[in-house]
N, C-alpha and C positions, 0 to 999 in steps of 0.2 A: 839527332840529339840537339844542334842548335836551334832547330824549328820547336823545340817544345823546352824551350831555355828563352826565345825568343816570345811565347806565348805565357810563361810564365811570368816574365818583365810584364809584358802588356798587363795580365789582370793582376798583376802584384799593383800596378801603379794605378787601375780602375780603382780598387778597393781603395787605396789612399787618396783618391779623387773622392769619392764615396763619403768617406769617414770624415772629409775636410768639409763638405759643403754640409755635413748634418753639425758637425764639432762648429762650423762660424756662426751659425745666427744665432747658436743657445749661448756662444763664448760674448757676443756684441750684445745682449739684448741686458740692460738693465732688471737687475731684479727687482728692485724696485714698481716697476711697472707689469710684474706678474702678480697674478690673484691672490692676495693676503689672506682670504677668510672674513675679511670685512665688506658689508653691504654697502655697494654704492649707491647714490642716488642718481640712479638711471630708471627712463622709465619700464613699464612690463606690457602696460599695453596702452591704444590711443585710438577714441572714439570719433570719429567724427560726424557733425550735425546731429546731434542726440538731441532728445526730450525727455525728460524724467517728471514723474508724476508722481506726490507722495499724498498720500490717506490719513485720517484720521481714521480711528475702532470704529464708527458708526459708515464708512465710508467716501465720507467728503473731503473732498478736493482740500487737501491745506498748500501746500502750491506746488508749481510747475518750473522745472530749471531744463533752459535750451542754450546750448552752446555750441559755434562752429568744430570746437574740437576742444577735446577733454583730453589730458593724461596724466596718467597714475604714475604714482613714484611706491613700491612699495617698502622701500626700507623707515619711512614715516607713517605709509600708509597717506600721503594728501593728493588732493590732488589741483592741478592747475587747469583751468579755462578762458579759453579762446573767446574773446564778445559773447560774455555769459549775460541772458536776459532770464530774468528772475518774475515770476508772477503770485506774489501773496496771497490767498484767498481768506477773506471773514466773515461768520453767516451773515454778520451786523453792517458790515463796513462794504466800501467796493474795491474791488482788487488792488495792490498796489506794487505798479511795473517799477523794477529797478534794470538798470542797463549799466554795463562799461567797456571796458576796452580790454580787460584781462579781471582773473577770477582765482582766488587758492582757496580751497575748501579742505578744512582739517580734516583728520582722521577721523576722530567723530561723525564726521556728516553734521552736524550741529550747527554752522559758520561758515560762511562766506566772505571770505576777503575782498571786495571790489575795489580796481583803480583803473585808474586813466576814464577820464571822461565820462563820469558815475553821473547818472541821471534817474531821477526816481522820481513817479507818478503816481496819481492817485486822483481817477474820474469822481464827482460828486454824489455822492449819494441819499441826496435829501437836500431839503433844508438845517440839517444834523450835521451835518459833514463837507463842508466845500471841497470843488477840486483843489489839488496843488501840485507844485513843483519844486523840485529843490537838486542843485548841480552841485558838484563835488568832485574831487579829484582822488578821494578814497573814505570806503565807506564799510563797517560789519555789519554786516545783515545775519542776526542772531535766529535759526531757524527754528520753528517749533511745530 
């Protein structure tokens, strides 16, 4: 009778062992810091070394965006880039390379934010058009 008096203690006092370690971290944890129902700005997903290539109706090249790494935030829908280098294409013109050090592109797709150490090019294309250059430390490249 004491050996099953004796076993009874034991798993009386596991289950309070039990019910203590589930009852501390939910009793310690700020609720605060549990999930509200509101969207964070965290990213969903993150590309790295991309090339994107966009079209016009007729099929030509309207330009080419390459970034060492791209990531998406979806509660804005934007997203941010990594040394994003941009290539402008125009049937008239010659292409014109922009570079920087970081990149946010709106929701739209429509804009490019560049900063840190914006550099933008443009080979010559005639006698019409000289080469140039122009540096900056932030710059919208309004895309179409």
């Amino acid at each position: 009778m004491s050996g099953t008096l004796t076993r009874l203690a034991i798993a009386a006092a596991l289950l309070a062992l039990l019910a203590l370690t589930w009852w501390l971290p939910n009793a310690l944890t700020e609720r605060t810091t549990l999930f509200d129902g509101e969207p964070r700005h965290e990213p969903d997903y993150t590309i790295e070394n991309f090339t994107a290539v966009a079209m016009d109706a007729s099929g030509w090249r309207r330009y080419e965006l390459r970034a060492v790494k791209l990531v998406h935030y979806p509660d804005d829908d934007t997203m941010e880039l990594e040394k994003p280098y941009l290539v402008q294409y125009s049937p008239d013109a010659a292409p014109v390379h922009t570079r920087a050090d970081r990149g946010y592109m709106t929701s739209k797709g429509t804009e490019i934010l560049m900063r840190g150490n914006v550099r933008v090019t443009r080979g010559s294309s005639g006698a019409r058009e000289p080469a140039g250059e122009v540096t900056s430390q932030e710059l919208r490249v309004e895309l179409q």
